[in-house]
ZAGU-437909 format. One record per residue (C-alpha): residue number from 0; residue in one letter; y negated, x, z. Coordinates in nm, 4 decimals. Layout:
<sites>
+------+--------+----------+----------+----------+
! miro ! drennu !       py !       px !       pz !
+------+--------+----------+----------+----------+
!  NUM !      a !        Y !        X !        Z !
...
+------+--------+----------+----------+----------+
</sites>
This chain:
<sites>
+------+--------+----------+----------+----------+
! miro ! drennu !       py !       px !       pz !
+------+--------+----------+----------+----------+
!    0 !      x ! -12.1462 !   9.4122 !   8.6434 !
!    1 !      x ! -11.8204 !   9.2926 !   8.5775 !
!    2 !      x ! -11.7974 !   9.6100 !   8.3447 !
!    3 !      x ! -11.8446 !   9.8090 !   8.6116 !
!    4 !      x ! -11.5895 !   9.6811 !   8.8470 !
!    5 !      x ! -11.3487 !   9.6998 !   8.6238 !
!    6 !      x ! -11.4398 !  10.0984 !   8.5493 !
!    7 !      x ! -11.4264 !  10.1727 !   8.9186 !
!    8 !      x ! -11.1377 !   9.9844 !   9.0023 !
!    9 !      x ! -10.9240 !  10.2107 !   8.7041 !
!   10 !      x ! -11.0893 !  10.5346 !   8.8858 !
!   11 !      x ! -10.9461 !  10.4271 !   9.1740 !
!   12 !      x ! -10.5772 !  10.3388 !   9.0057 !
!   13 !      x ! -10.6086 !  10.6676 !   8.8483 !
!   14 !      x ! -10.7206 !  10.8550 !   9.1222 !
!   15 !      x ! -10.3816 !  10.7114 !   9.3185 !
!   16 !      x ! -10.1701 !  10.8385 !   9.0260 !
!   17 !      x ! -10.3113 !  11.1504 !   9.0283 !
!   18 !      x ! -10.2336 !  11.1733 !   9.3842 !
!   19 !      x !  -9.9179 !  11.4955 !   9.3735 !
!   20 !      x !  -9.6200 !  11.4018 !   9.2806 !
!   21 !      x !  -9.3342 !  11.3627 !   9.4472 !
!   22 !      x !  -9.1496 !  11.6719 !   9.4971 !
!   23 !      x !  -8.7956 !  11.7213 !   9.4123 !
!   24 !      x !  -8.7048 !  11.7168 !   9.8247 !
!   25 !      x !  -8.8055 !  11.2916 !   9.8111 !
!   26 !      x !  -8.6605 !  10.9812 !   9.6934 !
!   27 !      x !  -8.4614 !  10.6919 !   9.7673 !
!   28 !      x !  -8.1371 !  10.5790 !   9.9141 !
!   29 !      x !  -7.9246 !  10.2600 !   9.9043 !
!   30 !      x !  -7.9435 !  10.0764 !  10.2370 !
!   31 !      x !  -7.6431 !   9.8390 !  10.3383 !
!   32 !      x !  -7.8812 !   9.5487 !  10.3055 !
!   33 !      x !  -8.2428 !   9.4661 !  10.2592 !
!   34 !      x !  -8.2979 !   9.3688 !  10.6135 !
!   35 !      x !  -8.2055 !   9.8124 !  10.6810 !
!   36 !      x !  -8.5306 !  10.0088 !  10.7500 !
!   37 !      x !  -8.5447 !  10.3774 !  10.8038 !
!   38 !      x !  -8.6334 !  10.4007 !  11.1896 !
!   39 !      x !  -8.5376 !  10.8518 !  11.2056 !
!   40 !      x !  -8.5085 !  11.1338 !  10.9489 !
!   41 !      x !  -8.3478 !  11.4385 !  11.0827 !
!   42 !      x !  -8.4226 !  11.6846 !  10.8026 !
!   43 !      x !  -8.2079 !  11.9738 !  10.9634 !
!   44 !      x !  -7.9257 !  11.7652 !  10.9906 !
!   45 !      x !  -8.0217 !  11.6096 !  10.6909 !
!   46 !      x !  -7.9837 !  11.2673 !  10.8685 !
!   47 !      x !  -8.1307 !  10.9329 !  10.8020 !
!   48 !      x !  -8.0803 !  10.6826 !  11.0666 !
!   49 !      x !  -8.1258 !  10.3076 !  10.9451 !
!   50 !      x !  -8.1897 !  10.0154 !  11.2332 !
!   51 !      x !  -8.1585 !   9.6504 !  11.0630 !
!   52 !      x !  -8.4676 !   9.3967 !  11.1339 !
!   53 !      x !  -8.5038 !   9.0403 !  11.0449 !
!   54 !      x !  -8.2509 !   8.8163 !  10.8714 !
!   55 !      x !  -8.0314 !   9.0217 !  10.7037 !
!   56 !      x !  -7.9697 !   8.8961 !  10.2891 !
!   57 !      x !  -7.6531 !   9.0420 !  10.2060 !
!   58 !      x !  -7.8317 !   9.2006 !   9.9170 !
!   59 !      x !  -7.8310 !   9.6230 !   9.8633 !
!   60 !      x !  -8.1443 !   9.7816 !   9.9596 !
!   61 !      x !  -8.3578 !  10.0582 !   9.8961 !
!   62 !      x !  -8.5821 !  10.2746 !  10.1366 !
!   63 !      x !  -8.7750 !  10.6046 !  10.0565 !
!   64 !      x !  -8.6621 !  10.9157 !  10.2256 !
!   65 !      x !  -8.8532 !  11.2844 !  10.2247 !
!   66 !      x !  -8.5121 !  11.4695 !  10.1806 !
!   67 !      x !  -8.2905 !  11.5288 !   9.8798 !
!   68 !      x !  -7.9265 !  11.6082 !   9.7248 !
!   69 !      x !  -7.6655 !  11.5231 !   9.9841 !
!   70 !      x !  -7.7382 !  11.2835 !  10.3296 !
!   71 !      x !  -7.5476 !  11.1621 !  10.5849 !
!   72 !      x !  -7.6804 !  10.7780 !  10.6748 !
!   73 !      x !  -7.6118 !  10.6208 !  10.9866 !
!   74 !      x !  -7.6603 !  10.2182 !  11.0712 !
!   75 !      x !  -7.7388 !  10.1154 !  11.4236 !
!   76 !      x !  -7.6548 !  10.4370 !  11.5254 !
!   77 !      x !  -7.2711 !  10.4495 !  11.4144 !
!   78 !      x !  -7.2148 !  10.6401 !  11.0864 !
!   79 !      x !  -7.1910 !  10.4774 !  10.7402 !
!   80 !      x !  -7.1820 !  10.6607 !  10.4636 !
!   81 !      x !  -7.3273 !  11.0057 !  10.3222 !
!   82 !      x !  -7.5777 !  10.9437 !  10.0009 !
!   83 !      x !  -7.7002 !  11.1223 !   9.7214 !
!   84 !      x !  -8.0827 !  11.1107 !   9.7018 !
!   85 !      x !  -8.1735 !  10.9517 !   9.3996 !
!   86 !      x !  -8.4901 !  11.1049 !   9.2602 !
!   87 !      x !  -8.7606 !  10.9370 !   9.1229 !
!   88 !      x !  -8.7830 !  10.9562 !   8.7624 !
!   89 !      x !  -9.0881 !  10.9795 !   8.5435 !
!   90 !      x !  -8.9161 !  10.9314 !   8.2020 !
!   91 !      x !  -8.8613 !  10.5679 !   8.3385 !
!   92 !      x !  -9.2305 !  10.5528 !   8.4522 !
!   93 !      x !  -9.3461 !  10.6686 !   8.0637 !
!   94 !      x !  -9.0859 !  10.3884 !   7.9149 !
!   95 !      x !  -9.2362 !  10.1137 !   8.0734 !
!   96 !      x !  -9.5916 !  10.2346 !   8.0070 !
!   97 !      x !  -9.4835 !  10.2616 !   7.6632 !
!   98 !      x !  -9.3592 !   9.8866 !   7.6837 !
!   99 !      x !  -9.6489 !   9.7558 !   7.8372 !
!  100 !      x !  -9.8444 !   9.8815 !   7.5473 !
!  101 !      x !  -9.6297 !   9.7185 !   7.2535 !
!  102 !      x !  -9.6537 !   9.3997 !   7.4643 !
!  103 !      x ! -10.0183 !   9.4077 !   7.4449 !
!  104 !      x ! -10.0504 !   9.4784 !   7.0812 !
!  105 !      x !  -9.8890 !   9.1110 !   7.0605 !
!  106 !      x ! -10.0895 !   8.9432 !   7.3098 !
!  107 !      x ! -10.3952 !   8.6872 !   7.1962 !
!  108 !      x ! -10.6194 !   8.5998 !   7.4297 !
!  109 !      x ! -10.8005 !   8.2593 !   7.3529 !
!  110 !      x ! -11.1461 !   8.2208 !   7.3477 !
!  111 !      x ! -11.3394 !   8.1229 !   7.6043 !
!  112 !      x ! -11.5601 !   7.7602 !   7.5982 !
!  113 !      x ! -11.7342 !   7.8473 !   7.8813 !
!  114 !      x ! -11.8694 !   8.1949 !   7.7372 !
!  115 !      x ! -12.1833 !   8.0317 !   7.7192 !
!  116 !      x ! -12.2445 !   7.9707 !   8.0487 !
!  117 !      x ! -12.0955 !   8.2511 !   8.2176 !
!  118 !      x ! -12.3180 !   8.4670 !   8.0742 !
!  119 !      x ! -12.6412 !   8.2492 !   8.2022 !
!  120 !      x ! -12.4942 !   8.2588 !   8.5705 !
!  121 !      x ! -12.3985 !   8.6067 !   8.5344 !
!  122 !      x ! -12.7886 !   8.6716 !   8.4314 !
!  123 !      x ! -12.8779 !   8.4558 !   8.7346 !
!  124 !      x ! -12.6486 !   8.6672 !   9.0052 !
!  125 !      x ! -12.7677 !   8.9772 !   8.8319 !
!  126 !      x ! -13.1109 !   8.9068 !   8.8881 !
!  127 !      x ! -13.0523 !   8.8075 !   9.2685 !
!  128 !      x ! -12.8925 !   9.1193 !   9.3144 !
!  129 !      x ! -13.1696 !   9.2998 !   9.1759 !
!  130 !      x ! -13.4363 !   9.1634 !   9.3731 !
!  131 !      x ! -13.6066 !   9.3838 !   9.6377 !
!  132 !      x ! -13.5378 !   9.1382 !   9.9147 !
!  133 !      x ! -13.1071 !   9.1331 !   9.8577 !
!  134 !      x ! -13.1611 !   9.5080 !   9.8363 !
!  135 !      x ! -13.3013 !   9.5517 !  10.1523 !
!  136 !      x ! -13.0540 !   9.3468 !  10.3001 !
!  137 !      x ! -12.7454 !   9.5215 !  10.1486 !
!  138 !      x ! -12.8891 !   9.8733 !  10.2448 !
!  139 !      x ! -12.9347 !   9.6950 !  10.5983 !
!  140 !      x ! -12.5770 !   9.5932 !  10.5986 !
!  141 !      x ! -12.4314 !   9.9157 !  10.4590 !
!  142 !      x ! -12.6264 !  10.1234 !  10.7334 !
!  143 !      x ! -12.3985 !   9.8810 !  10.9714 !
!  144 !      x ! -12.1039 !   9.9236 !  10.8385 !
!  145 !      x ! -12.1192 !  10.2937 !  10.8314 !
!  146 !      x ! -12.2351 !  10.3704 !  11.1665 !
!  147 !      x ! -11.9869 !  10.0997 !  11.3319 !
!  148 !      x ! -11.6755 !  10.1801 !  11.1635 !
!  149 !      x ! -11.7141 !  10.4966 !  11.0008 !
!  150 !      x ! -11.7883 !  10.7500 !  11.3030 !
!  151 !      x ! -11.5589 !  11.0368 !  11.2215 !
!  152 !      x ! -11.6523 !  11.0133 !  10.8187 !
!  153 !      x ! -12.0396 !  11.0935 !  10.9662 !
!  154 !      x ! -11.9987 !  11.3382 !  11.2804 !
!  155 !      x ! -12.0097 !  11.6133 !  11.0288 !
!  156 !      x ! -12.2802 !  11.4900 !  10.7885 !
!  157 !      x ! -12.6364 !  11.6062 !  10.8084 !
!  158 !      x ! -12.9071 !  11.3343 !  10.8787 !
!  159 !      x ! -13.0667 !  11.3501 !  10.5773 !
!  160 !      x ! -12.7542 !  11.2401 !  10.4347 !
!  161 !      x ! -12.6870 !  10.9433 !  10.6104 !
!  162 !      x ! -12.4656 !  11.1465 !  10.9026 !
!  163 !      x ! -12.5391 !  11.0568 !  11.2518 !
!  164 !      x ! -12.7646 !  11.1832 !  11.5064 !
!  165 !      x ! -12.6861 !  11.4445 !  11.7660 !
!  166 !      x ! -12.6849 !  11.2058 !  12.0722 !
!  167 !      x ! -12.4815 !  10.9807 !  11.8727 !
!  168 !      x ! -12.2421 !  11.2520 !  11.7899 !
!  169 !      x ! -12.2437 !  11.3543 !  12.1680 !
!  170 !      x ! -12.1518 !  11.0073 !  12.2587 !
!  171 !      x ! -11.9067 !  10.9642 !  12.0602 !
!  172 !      x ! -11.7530 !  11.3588 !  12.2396 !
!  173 !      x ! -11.8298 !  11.2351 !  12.5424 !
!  174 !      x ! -11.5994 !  10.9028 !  12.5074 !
!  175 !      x ! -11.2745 !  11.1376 !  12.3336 !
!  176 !      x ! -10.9937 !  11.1558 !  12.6213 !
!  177 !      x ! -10.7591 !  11.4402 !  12.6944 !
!  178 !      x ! -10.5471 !  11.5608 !  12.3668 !
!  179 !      x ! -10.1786 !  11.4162 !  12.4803 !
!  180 !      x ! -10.0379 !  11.4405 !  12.1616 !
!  181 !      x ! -10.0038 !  11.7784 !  11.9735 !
!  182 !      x ! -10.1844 !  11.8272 !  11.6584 !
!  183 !      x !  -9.8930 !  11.7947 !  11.4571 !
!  184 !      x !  -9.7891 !  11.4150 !  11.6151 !
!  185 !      x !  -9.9363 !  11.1425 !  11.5040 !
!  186 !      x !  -9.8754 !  10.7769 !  11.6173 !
!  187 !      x !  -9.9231 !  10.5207 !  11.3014 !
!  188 !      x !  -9.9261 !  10.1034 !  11.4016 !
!  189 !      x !  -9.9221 !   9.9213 !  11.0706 !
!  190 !      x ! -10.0666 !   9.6115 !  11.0601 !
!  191 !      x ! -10.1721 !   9.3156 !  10.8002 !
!  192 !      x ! -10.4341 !   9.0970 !  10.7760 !
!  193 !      x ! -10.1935 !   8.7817 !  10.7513 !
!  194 !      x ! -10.0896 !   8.8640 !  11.1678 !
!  195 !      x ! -10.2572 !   8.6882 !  11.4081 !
!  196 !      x ! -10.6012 !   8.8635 !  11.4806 !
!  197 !      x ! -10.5351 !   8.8451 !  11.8428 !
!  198 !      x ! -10.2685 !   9.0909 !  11.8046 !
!  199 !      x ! -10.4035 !   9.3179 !  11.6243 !
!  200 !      x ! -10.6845 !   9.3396 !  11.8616 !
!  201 !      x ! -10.4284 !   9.3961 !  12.1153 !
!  202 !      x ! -10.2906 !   9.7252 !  11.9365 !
!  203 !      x ! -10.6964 !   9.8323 !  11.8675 !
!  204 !      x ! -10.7668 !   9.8272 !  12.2157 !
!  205 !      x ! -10.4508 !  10.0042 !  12.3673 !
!  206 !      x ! -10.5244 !  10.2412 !  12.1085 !
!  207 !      x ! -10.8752 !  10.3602 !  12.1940 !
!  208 !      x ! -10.7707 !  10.3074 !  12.6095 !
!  209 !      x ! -10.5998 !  10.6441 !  12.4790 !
!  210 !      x ! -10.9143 !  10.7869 !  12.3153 !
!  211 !      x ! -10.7465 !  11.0151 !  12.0918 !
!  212 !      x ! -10.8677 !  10.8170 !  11.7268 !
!  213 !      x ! -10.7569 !  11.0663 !  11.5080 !
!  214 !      x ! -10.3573 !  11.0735 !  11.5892 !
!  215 !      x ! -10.3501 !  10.7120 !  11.6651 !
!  216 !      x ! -10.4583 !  10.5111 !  11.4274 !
!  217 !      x ! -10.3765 !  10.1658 !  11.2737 !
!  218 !      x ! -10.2894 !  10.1469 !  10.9317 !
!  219 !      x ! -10.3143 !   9.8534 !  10.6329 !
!  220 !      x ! -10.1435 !   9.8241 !  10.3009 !
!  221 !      x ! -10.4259 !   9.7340 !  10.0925 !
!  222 !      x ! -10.7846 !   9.5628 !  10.0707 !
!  223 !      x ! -10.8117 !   9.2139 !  10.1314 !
!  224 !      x ! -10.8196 !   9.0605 !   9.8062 !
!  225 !      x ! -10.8074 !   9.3647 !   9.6034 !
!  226 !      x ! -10.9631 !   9.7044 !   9.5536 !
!  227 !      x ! -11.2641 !   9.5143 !   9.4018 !
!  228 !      x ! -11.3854 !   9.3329 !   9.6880 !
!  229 !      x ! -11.4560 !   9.5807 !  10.0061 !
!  230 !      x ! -11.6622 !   9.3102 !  10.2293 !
!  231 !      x ! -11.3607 !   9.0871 !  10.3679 !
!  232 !      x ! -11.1935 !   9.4013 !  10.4739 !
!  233 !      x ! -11.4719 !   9.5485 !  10.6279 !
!  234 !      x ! -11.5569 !   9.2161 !  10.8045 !
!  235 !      x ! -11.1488 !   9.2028 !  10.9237 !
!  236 !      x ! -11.1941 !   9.5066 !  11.0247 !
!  237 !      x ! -11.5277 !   9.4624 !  11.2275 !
!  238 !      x ! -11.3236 !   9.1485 !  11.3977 !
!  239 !      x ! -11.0629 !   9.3904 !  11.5045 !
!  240 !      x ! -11.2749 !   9.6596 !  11.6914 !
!  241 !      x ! -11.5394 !   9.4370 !  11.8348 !
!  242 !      x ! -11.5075 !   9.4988 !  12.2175 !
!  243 !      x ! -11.6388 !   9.1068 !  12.2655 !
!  244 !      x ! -11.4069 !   8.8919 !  12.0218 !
!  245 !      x ! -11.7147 !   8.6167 !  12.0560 !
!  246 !      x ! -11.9934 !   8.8758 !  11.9521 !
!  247 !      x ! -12.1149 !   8.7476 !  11.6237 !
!  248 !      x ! -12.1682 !   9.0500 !  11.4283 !
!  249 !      x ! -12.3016 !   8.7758 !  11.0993 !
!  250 !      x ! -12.5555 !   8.6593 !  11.3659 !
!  251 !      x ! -12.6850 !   9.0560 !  11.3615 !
!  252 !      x ! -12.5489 !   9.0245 !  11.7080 !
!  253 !      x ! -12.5211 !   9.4544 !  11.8372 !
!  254 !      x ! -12.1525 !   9.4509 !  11.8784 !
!  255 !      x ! -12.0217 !   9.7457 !  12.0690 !
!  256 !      x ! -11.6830 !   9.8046 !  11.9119 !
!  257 !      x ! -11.3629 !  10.0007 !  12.0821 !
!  258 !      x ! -11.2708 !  10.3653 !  11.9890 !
!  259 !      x ! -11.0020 !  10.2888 !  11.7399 !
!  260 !      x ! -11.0221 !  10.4133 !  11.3741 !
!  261 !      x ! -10.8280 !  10.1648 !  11.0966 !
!  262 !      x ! -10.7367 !  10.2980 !  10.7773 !
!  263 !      x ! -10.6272 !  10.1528 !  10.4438 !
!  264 !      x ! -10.3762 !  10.3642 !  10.2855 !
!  265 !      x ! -10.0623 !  10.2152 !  10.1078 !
!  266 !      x !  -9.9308 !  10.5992 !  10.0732 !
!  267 !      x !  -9.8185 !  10.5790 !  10.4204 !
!  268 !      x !  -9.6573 !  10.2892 !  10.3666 !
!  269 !      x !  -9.4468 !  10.4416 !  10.1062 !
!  270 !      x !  -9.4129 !  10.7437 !  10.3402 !
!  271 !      x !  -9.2349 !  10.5911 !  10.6379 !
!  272 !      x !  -9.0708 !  10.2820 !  10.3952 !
!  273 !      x !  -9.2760 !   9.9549 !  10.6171 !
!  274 !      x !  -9.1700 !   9.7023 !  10.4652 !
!  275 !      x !  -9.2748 !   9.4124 !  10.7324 !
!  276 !      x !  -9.5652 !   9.4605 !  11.0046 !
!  277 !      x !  -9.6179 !   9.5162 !  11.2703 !
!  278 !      x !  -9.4469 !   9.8366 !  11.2769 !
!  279 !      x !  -9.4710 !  10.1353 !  11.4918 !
!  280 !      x !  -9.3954 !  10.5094 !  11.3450 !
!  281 !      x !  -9.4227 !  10.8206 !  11.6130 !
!  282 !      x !  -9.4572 !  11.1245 !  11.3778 !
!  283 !      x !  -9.3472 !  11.4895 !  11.4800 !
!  284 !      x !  -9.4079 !  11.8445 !  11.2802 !
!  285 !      x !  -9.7058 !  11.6625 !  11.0638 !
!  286 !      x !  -9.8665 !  11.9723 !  10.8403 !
!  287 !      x ! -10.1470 !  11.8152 !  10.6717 !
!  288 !      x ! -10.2834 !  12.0624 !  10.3550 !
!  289 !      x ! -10.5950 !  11.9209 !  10.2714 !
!  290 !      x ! -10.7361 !  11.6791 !  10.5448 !
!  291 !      x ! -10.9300 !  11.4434 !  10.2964 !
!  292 !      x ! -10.6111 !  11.3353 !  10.1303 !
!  293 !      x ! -10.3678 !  11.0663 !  10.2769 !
!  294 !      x ! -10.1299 !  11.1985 !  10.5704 !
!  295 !      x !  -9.8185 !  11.0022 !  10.3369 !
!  296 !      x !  -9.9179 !  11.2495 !  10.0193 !
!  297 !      x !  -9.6049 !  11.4629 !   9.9160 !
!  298 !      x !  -9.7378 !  11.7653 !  10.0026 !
!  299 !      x !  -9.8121 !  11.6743 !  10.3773 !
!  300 !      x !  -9.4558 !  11.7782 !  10.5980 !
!  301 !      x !  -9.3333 !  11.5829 !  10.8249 !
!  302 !      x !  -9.0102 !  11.7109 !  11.0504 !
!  303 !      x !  -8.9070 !  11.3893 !  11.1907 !
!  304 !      x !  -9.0087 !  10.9923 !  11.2691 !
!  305 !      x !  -8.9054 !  10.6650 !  11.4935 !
!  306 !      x !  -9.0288 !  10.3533 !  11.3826 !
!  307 !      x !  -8.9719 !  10.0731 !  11.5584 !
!  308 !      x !  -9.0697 !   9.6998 !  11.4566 !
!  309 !      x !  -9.1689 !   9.3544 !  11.6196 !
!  310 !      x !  -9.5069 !   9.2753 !  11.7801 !
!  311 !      x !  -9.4411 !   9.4277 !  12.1442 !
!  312 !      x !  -9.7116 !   9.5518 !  12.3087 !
!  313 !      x !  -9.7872 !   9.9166 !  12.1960 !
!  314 !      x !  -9.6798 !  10.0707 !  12.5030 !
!  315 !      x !  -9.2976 !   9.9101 !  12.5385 !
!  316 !      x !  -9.2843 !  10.0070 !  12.1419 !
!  317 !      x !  -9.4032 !  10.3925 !  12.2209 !
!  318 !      x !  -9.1914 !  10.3694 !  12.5545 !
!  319 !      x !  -8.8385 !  10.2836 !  12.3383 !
!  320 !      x !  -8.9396 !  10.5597 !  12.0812 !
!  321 !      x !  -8.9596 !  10.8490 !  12.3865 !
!  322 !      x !  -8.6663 !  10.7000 !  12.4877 !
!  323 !      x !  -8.4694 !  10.8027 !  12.1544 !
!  324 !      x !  -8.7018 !  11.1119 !  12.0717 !
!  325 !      x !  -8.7449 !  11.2210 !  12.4705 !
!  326 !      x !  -9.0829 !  11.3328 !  12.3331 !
!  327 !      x !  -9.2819 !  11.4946 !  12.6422 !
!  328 !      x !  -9.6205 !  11.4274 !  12.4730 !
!  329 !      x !  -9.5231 !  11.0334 !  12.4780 !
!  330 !      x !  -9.4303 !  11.0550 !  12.8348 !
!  331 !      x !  -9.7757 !  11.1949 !  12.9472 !
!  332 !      x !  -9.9596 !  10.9836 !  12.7062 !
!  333 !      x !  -9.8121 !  10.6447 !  12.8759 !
!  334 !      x !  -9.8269 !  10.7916 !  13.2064 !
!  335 !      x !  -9.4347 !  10.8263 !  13.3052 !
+------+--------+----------+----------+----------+
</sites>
């Protein structure tokens, strides 16, 4: 078993490497201090706008930005500096692969006393897993899981293949509001799973009063406690949408959960440079070439982005971004 974890979990590293690389029009920037996040890139003007958050280090920073050669970089909206876009470079990426491979060569790994008995509770947990009854109980849970959080990922799937039925589908229509934003904007709230849950509720539930889950969504890093182990992010996840915070969904309780889609996508991250949550991003001129992939892969455009941080509700946060952007799709979406 433990073979097989450790198989799928270098699919999925390699299936994030393989993900396009980054083009030459991408790269980074030196920010005035480590506390600087990008909050706007203008990519006519060839702009990057930097807002500082936090406690400020007095240490150089770094933040990712999709443009290249030349930029002019402005900090809390006076101008700085203008910047060369330093490229990523893969020669660097090879030499420390290379490294990490002579270091291993040198490594011994002591033996293990307890071999022994690892392998006779391994055997026991194998044979637990096995057995018809924890079957029918993970097949049980899956079924759950899928049709609670997963929605969108089944609209389109047949019923013989696990996709839903047609008056589930038709409920799920029937609860999608009017389209405020276009279907190039997209609003992004990044959270973590270390921020009070209350909170994050918050954000899920002014997200689906809006009822427009695929341009709003919230977004995480990572799983919780690695790409191995799926349950405790499903379960945080669960505890975010549930519409009745006391419903215990453990208990097999039927928990009705809000309209909100969360995904977990580190890409995005990257994309928009979060480096502290919660953060808000308002996206403009999103072209997305293959839907499946993430929205912060290379080859997905973006024109221009606000981000604004601190854990305001998400209406004052989307309210100070139409006040810099003047976006008309933010002003009918909160009503103004």
């Amino acid at each position: 078993m433990l073979c097989r974890l450790q198989r799928n979990a270098a699919i999925i590293a390699l299936s994030i490497m393989a993900a396009p690389a980054a083009s030459m029009a991408s790269g980074f920037i030196d920010t005035p201090d480590l506390c600087y996040m990008v909050q706007k890139v203008d990519k006519e003007e060839k702009a990057v706008y930097l807002s500082a958050s936090g406690v400020c280090q007095g240490r150089v920073g770094r933040a990712f930005v999709d443009l290249d050669g030349e930029v002019t970089v402005y900090r809390d909206g006076i101008l700085w500096k203008k910047l060369t876009v330093q490229g990523m470079s893969m020669p660097d990426l090879t030499k420390s692969l290379k490294d990490a491979k002579l270091s291993a060569k040198s490594m011994a790994i002591p033996q293990n006393r307890f071999e022994k008995e690892m392998q006779a509770e391994a055997a026991k947990t194998i044979a637990v897993y096995q057995s018809p009854a924890y079957q029918a109980k993970i097949a049980a849970e899956t079924d759950r899981i899928k049709r609670e959080l997963f929605h969108d990922q089944l609209k389109d799937l047949g019923v013989d293949k696990g996709g839903l039925k047609k008056e589930e589908v038709d409920t799920e229509t029937a609860e999608s509001g009017p389209a405020y934003l276009g279907n190039d904007e997209r609003v992004y709230v990044f959270i973590s799973s270390s921020m009070p849950l209350a909170t994050i509720r918050n954000y899920a539930v002014s997200i689906s009063r809006y009822r427009d889950p695929k341009k709003m969504v919230l977004v995480m890093r990572g799983f919780i406690g690695g790409m191995q182990k799926i349950g405790p992010t499903t379960s945080f996840i669960a505890d975010v949408l549930k519409e009745d915070a006391s419903c215990d969904l453990a208990a097999g309780q039927p928990c009705r959960m809000v309209n909100a889609n969360v995904l977990v996508d580190p890409i995005l991250f990257r994309r928009y440079g979060i480096r502290q949550v919660p953060a808000t991003v308002f996206a403009k001129g999103v072209k997305v070439n293959i839907p499946e992939q993430s929205e912060g892969n290379d080859d997905v455009s973006v024109s221009s982005f606000w981000t604004v941080y601190g854990d305001a509700s998400l209406e004052y946060n989307l309210d100070r971004i139409r006040q810099d952007s003047g976006s008309e799709s933010l002003k009918k979406l909160l009503h103004i």
